[in-house]
C-alpha positions as CSV (number, residue, x, y, z in Angstrom):
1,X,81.1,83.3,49.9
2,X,84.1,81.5,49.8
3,X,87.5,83.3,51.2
4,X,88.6,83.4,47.5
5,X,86.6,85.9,47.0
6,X,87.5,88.1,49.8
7,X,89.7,91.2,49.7
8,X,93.6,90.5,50.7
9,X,92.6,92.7,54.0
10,X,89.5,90.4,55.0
11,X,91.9,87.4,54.2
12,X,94.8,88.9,56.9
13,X,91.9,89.8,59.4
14,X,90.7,85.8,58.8
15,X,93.4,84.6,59.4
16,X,94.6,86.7,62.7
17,X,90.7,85.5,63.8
18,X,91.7,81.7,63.0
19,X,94.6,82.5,64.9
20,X,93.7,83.8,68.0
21,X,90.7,80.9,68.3
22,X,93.7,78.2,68.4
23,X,95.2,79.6,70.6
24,X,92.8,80.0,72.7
25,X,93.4,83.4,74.0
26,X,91.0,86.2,73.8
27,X,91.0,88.6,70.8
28,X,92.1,91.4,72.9
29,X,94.8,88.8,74.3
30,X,96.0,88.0,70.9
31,X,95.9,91.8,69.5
32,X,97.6,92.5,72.1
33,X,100.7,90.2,71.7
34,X,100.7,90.9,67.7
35,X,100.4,94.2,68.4
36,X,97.3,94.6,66.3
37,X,94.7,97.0,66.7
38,X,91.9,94.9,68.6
39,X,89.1,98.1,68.0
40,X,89.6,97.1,63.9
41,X,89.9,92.8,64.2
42,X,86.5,93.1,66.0
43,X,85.3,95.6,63.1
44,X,86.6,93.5,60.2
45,X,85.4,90.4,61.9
46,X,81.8,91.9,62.4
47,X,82.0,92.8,58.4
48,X,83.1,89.3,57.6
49,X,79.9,87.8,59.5
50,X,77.8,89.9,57.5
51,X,79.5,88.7,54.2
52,X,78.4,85.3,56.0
53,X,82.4,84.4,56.1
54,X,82.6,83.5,59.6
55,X,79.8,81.9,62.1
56,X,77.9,84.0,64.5
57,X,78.9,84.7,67.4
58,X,75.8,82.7,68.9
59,X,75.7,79.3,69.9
60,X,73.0,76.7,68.6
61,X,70.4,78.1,71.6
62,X,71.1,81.6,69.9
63,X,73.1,82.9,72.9
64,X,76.5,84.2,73.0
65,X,79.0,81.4,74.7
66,X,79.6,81.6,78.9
67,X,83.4,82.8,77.7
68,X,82.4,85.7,75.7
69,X,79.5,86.9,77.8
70,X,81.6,86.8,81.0
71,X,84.3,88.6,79.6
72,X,81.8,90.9,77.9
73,X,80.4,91.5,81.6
74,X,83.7,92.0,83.1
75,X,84.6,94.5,80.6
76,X,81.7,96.2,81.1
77,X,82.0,96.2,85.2
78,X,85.3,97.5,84.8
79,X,83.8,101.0,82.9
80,X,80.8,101.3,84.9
81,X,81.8,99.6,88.7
């Protein structure tokens, strides 16, 4: 699927995505700044690797990158000591 043929919203949500990876912040880091709803970019960005739009989230071994689990981990240990 090209982004053509995505909906104006799944273009927006592409492009905050694109966004926030050159930057080099975390998504909640860049929702944060652009005051954007992180709970819905991490929805729409789910949707959009199911259209096959964006690349899993997995690297080439088929595991989620050191940055990502970490921070997944950290979030987690915050919640639940």
């Amino acid at each position: 699927m090209t982004t053509a043929a995505l909906w104006a919203r799944e273009r927006e949500v592409l492009e905050h995505l694109e966004q926030a990876q050159s930057a080099g912040c975390t998504l909640r880091e860049y929702a944060e700044a652009a005051g954007i709803d992180v709970k819905a970019l991490y929805n729409r960005g789910a949707q959009l690797r199911r259209k096959r739009v964006l690349a899993s989230k997995a690297t080439n071994d088929g595991a989620a990158d050191d940055e990502t689990r970490n921070g997944t981990h950290r979030e987690y240990q915050k919640y639940h000591g």
